[in-house]
NUKOLRO-823997 format. One record per residue: x, y, z of N, C-alpha, C in turn. Coordinates in steps of 0.001 Angstrom, whole numbers, padded with zeros to 6 digits, always signed. Example, Ala and Ser with C-alpha at 12.3 -4.5 7.8 and 13.67 -1.06 7.14 Angstrom:
2
+013190-005690+007800+012300-004500+007800+013200-003300+007800+012850-002250+007080+013670-001060+007140+012900+000030+007870
This chain:
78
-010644-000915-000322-009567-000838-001277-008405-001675-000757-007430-002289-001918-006015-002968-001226-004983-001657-001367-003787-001675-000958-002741-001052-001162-001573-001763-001280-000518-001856-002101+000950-002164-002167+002316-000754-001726+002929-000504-001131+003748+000334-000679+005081-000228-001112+005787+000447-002121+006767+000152-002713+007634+001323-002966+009106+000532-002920+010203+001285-002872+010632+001863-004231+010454+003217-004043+011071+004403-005372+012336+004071-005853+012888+004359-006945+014380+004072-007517+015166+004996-006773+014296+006168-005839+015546+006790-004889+015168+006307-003620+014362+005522-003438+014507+004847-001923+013393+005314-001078+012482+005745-001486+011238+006753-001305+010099+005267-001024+009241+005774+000342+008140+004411-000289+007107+005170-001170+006533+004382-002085+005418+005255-002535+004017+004412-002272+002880+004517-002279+001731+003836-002077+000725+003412-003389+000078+002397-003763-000648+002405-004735-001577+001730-004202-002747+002237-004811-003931+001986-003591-005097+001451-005034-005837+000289-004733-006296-000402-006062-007873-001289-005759-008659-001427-005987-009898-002015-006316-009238-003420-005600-010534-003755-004529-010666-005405-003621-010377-006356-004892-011044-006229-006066-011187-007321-006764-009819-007798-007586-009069-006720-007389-007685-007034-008161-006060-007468-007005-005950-008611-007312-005048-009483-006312-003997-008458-006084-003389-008879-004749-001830-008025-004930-000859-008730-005722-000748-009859-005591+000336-010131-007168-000133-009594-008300-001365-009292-008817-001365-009248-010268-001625-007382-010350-001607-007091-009239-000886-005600-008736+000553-005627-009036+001292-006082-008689+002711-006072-008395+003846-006316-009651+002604-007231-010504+003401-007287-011733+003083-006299-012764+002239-004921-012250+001717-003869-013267+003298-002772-012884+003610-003016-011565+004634-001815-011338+006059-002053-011711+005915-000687-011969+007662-000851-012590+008893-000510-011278+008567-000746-010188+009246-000728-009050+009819-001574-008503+010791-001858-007923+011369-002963-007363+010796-003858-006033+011119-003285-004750+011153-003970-003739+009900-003858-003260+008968-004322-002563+007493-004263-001973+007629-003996-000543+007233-003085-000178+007475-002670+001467+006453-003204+002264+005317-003185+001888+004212-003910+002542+002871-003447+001865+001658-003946+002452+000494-004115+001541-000525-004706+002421-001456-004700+002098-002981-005294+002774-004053-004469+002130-004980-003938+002776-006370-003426+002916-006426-002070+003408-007174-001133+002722-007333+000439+003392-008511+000491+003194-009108+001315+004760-010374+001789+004682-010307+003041+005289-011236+003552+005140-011224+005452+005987-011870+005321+006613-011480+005850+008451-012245+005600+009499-012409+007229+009468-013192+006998+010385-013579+008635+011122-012162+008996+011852-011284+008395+012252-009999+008858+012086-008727+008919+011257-008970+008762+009951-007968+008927+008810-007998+007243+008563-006838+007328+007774-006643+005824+006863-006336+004449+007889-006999+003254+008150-006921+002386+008423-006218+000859+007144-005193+000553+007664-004394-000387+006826-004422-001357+007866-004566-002552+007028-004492-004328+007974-004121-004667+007151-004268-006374+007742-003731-007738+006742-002582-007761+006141-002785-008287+004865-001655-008217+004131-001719-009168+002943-000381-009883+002445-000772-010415+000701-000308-012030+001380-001067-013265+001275+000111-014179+001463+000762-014598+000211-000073-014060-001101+000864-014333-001921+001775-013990-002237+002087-012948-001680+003492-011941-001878+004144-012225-000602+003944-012087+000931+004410-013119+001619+004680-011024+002450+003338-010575+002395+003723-009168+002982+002622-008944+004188+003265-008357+004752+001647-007822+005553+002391-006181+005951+000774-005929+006117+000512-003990+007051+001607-003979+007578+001967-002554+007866+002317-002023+008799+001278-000897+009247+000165-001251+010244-000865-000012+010146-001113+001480+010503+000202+002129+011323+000751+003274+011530+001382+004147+010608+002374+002920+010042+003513+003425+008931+002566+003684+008147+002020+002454+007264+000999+002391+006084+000156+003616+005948-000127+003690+007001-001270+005207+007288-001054+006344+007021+000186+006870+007628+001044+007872+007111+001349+008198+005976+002307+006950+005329+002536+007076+003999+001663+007583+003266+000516+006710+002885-000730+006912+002267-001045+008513+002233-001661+008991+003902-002327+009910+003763-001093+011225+003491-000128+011179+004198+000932+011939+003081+001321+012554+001925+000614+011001+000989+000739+011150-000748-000449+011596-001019-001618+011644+000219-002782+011921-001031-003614+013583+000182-002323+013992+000839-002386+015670+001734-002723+016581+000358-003282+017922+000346-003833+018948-000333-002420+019557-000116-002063+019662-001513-000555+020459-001851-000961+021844-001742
């Protein structure tokens, strides 16, 4: 899967996590969010969420700690 991590209208990152075959620009122009925090590639290791790379068309890359967090954060059993 790719992911884009983008900034909430209160300053929140949020994560959107999307099918290999769909670019991160043509991701980026579906959201109604402003600023792009970072982005690349997620896979699930036998130790939770793995994030790399990044977009050069958007001119972003991973953060693979942060990214990780975030992610598995938004998608924890409420």
């Amino acid at each position: 899967m790719k992911y884009l991590i983008v900034e909430d209208f209160s300053g929140r990152p949020v994560p959107f996590i999307f099918p290999r075959r769909v670019d991160h620009g043509d991701m980026r122009d579906q959201l109604p969010y402003g600023q792009i925090i970072a982005g690349g590639v997620l896979e699930l290791g036998p130790a939770g969420f793995v994030c790399s790379g990044g977009s050069n068309e958007l001119g972003i890359k991973a953060r693979p700690a942060e990214d990780a967090a975030i992610i598995a954060e938004a998608l924890r059993c409420r």
